[in-house]
C-alpha positions in Angstrom: -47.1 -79.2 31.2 -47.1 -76.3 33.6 -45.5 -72.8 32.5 -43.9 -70.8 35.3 -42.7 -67.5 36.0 -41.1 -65.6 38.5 -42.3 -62.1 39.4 -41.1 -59.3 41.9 -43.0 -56.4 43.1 -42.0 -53.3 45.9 -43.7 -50.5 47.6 -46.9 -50.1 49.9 -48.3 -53.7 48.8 -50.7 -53.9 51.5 -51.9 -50.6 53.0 -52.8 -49.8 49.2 -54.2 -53.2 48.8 -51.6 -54.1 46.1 -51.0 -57.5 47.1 -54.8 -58.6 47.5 -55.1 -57.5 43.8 -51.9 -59.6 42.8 -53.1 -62.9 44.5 -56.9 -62.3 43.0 -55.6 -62.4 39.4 -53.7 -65.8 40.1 -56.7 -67.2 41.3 -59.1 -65.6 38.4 -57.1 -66.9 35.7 -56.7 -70.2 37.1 -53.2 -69.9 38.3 -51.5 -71.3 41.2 -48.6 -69.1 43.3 -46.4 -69.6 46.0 -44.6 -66.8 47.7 -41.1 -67.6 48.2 -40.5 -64.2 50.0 -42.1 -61.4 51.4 -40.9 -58.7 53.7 -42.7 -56.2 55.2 -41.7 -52.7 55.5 -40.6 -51.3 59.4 -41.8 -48.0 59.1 -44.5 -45.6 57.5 -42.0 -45.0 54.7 -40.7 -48.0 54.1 -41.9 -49.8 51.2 -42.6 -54.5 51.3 -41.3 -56.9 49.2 -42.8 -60.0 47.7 -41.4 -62.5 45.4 -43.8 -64.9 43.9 -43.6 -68.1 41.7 -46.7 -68.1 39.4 -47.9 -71.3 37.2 -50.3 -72.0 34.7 -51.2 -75.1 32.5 -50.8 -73.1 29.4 -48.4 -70.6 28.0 -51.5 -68.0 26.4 -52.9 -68.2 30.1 -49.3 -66.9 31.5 -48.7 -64.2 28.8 -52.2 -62.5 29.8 -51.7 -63.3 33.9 -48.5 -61.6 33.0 -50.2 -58.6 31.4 -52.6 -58.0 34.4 -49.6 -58.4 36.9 -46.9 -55.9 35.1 -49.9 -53.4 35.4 -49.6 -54.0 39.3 -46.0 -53.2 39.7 -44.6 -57.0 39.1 -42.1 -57.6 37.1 -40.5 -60.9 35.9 -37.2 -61.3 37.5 -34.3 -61.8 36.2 -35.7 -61.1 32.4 -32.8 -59.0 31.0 -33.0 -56.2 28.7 -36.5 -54.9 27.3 -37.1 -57.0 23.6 -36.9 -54.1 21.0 -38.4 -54.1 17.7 -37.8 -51.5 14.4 -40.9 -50.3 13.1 -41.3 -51.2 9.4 -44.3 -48.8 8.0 -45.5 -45.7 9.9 -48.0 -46.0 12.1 -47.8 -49.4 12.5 -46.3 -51.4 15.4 -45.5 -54.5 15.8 -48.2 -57.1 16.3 -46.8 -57.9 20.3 -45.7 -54.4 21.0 -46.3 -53.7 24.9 -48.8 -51.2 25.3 -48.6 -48.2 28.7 -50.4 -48.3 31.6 -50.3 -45.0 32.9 -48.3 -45.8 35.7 -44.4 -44.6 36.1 -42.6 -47.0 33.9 -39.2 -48.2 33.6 -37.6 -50.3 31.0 -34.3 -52.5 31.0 -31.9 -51.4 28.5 -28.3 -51.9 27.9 -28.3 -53.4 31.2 -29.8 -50.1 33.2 -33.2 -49.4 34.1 -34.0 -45.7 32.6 -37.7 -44.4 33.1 -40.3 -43.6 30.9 -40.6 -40.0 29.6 -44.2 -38.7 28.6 -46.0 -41.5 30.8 -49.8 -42.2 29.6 -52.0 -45.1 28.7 -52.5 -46.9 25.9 -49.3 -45.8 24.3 -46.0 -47.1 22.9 -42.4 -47.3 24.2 -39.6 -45.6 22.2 -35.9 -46.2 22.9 -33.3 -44.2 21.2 -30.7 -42.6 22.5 -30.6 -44.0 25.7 -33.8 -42.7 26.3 -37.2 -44.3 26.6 -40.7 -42.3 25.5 -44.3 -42.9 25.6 -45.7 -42.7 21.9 -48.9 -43.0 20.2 -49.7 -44.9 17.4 -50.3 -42.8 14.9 -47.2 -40.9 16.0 -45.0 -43.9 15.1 -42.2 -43.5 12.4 -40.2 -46.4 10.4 -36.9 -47.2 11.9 -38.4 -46.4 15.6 -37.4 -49.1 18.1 -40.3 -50.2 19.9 -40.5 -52.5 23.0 -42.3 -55.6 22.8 -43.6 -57.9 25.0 -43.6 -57.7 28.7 -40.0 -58.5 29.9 -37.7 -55.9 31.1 -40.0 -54.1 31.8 -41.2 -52.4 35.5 -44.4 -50.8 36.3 -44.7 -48.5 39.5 -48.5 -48.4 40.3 -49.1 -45.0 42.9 -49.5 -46.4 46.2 -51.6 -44.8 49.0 -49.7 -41.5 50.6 -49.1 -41.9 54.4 -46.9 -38.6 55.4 -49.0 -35.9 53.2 -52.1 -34.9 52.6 -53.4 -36.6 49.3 -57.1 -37.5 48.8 -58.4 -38.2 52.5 -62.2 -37.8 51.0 -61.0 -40.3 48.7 -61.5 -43.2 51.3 -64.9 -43.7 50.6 -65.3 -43.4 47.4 -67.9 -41.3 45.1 -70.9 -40.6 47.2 -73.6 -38.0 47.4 -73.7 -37.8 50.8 -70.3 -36.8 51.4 -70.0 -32.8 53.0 -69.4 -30.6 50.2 -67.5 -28.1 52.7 -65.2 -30.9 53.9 -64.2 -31.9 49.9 -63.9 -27.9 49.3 -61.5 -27.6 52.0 -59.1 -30.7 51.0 -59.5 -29.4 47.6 -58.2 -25.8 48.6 -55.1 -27.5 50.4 -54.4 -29.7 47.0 -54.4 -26.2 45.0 -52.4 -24.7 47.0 -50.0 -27.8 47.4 -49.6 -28.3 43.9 -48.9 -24.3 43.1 -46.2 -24.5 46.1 -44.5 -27.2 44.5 -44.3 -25.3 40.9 -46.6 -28.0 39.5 -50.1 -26.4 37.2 -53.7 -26.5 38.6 -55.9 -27.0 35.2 -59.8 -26.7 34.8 -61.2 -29.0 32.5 -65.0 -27.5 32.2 -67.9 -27.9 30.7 -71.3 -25.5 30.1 -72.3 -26.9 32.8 -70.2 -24.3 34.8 -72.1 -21.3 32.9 -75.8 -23.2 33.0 -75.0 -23.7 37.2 -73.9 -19.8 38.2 -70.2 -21.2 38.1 -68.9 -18.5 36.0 -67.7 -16.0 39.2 -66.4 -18.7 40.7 -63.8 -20.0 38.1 -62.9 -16.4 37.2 -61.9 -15.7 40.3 -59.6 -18.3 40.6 -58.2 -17.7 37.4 -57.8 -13.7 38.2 -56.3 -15.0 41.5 -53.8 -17.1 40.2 -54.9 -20.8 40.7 -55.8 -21.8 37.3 -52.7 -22.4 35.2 -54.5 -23.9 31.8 -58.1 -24.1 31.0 -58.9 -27.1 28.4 -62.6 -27.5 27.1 -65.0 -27.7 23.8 -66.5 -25.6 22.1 -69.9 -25.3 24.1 -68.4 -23.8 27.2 -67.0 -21.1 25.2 -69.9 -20.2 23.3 -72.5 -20.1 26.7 -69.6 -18.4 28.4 -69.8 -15.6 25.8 -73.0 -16.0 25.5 -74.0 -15.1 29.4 -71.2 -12.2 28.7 -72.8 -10.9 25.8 -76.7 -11.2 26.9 -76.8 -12.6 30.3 -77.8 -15.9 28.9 -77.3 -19.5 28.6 -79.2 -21.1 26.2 -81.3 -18.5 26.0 -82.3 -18.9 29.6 -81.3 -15.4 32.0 -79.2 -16.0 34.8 -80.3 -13.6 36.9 -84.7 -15.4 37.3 -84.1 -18.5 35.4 -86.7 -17.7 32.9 -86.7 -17.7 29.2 -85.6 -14.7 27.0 -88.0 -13.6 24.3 -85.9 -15.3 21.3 -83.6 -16.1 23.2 -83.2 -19.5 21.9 -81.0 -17.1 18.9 -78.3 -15.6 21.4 -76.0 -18.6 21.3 -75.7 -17.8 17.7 -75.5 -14.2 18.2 -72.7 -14.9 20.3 -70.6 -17.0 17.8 -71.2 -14.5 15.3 -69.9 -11.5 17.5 -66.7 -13.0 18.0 -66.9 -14.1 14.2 -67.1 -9.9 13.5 -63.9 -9.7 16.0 -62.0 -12.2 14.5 -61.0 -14.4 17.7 -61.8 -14.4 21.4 -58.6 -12.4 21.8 -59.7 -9.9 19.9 -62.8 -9.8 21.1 -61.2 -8.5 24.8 -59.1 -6.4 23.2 -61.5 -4.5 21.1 -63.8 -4.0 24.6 -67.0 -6.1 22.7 -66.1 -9.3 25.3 -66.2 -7.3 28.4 -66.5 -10.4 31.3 -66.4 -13.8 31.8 -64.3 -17.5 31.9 -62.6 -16.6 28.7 -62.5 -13.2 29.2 -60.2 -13.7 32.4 -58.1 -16.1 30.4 -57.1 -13.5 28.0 -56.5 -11.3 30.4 -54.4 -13.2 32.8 -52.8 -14.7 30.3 -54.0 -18.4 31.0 -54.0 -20.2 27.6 -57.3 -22.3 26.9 -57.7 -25.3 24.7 -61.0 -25.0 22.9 -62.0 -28.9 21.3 -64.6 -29.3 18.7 -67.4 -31.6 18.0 -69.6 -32.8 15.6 -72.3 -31.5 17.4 -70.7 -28.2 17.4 -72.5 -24.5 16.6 -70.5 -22.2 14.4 -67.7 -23.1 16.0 -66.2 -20.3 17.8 -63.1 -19.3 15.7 -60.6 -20.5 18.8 -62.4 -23.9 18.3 -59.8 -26.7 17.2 -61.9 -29.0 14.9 -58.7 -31.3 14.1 -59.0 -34.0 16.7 -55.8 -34.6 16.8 -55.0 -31.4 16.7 -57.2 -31.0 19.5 -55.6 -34.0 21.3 -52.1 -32.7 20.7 -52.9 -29.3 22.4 -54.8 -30.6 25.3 -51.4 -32.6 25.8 -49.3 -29.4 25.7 -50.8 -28.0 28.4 -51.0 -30.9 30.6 -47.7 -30.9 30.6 -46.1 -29.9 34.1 -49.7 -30.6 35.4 -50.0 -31.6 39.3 -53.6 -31.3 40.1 -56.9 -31.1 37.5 -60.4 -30.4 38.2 -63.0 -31.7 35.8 -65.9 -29.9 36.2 -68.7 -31.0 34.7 -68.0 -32.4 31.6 -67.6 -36.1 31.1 -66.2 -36.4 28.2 -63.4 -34.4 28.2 -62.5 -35.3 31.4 -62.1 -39.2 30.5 -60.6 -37.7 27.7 -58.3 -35.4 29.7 -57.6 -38.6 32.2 -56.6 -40.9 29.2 -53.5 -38.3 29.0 -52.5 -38.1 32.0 -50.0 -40.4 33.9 -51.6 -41.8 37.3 -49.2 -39.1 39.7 -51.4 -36.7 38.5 -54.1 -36.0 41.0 -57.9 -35.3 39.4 -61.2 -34.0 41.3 -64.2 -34.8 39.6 -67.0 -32.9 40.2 -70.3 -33.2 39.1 -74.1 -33.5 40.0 -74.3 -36.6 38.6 -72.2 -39.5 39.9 -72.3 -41.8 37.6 -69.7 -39.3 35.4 -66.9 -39.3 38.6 -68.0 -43.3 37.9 -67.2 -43.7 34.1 -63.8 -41.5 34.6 -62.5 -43.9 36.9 -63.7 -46.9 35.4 -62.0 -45.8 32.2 -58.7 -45.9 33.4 -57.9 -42.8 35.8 -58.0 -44.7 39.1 -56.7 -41.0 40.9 -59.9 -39.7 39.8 -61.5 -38.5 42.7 -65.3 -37.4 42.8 -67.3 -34.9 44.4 -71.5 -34.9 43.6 -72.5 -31.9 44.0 -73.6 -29.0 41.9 -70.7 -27.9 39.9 -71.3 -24.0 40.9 -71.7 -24.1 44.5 -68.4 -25.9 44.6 -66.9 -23.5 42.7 -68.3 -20.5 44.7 -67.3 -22.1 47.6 -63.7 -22.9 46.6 -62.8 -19.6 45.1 -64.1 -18.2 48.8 -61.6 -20.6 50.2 -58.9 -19.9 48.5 -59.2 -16.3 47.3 -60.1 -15.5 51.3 -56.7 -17.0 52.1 
């Protein structure tokens, strides 16, 4: 007995290699299709359209074909409203709840297509009130109407950008070999794209940008303007204030690269002068935190997101410990975001990724490329990387931009 379906999908199917992608997960899951229409767009703007008949020999094949398909913009047609399901006990969903792509989303209900609010992946869907919006898990109440399985439901995967500069280093890929200079440059434009349009630049960093000379170059792009949010762990912080404090980083000088007598104690002196303060804050404000990436932030007024660890020394007093606490203000701030650059740091940049929805643009920057790797492979399919050390970029870009 053969199940069937019929699925729809719209927009730039082939330059973006949509199409290619739809007919390959047929054919991997054993699947048979026939295209019963497909019309191609006449101009640069105009998007295709393909209609395709899909069978299988059996119905658990179809429901995970289906699965892999929604995520590429098709829908089934004809399907109706979006199924809808109350939440019994909190924190728990439904066994077949659909869970987000971070893709734009749109759901069927009351006979009217209304679009996701809060996109990200690996969430929920929430109607009420005639609104739909993205929930986690653990965020999920009894009585919440959740949708469930995958009809009525329309996925918009971000399709390559013809008429506006969007990632043209992207074409390649992640290499080494690419020109720094010419990644700098595009970079530069997307900043100053993304501040034109009223959207926020955010640096997700690392200590890397501390151990690497990075440290002039992020402040002056955060005393200039381009730096709306900066979200990072506790590390950065304390090498930050740490190089501010005694011109180290883990107890290695910036200005030979050799090793202070005892230095390997100023990380800890460091903790324990802002300790005496009472916060970062009040570190600048009493004049004992004089320079540096947090420094700049309290002075500008750029609010920074400081995530724990278990690994973590101290912590800094600014240092969230709750994870979700941690994960809830990392969200507040990427909220509005149009641009982020994750330099250096691989874990909070899949982490960052994970929250964003897929519109968002990312640059990835670090000396090792197998991190630009693991943030796209996890998901964030906008991530775009540079290799290349994370403070000549940053020297270079704040020259490009602050020259301007």
């Amino acid at each position: 007995m053969a199940f069937q379906e019929v699925v729809e999908a719209q927009g730039h199917l082939i330059d973006s290699h949509i199409m290619e992608q739809i007919f390959d997960q047929v054919v991997e899951y054993g699947g048979r299709f026939e295209v019963e229409e497909f019309r191609v767009g006449k101009t640069n703007s105009d998007g295709s359209y393909l209609r395709l008949k899909v069978e299988t020999n059996e119905r658990g094949v179809m429901e995970r074909l289906l699965q892999q398909l929604l995520g590429l913009g098709c829908s089934p047609v004809d399907t109706g409203d979006a199924q809808l399901r109350t939440v019994e006990r909190d924190r728990c969903a439904p066994e077949d709840f659909y869970s987000t792509t971070n893709h734009r989303t749109l759901v069927r209900h009351q006979q009217q297509w209304i679009e996701v609010e809060n996109q990200r992946m690996d969430g929920l869907i929430v109607v009420a009130d005639g609104r739909a919006t993205c929930r986690r898990l653990r965020d999920l109440c009894v009585g919440d109407q959740v949708v469930i399985g995958m009809h009525g439901i329309r996925v918009v995967p971000e399709s390559k950008e013809r008429d506006r500069l969007a990632f043209a280093f992207m074409s390649n890929g992640i290499s080494s070999e690419r020109q720094v200079e010419t990644a700098v440059r595009q970079t530069a434009t997307l900043i100053e794209q993304t501040v034109e349009q009223g959207l926020k630049v955010l640096a997700v960093a690392g200590p890397v940008v501390v151990h690497t000379g990075g440290v002039h170059g992020l402040t002056q792009l955060i005393r200039n303007g381009f730096i709306h949010a900066l979200l990072s762990g506790n590390a950065l912080g304390v090498h930050d204030v740490e190089a501010a404090l005694f011109g180290t980083s883990l107890g290695v000088r910036l200005a030979d690269g050799r090793q202070e007598e005892h230095g390997h104690r100023n990380h800890m002196r460091a903790i324990n002068a802002i300790y005496h303060c009472g916060s970062i804050a009040r570190a600048v404000e009493s004049g004992r935190l004089r320079s540096g990436v947090l420094y700049e932030c309290v002075k500008k007024g750029v609010p920074f997101v400081l995530a724990g660890s278990l690994r973590d020394d101290g912590p800094l007093p600014d240092t969230i410990t709750d994870m979700n606490a941690a994960q809830d203000a990392y969200a507040e701030q990427l909220k509005g975001a149009g641009l982020v650059l994750c330099l250096g740091s691989m874990l909070h940049s899949i982490a960052t990724g994970n929250m964003l929805p897929s519109w968002v643009k990312i640059v990835c920057v670090d000396i090792n490329p197998a991190v630009a790797t693991k943030v796209s492979d996890r998901g964030t399919g906008q991530a775009v990387g540079v290799v290349t050390d994370v403070g000549l970029f940053l020297d270079l870009l704040s020259r490009a931009l602050v020259k301007k």
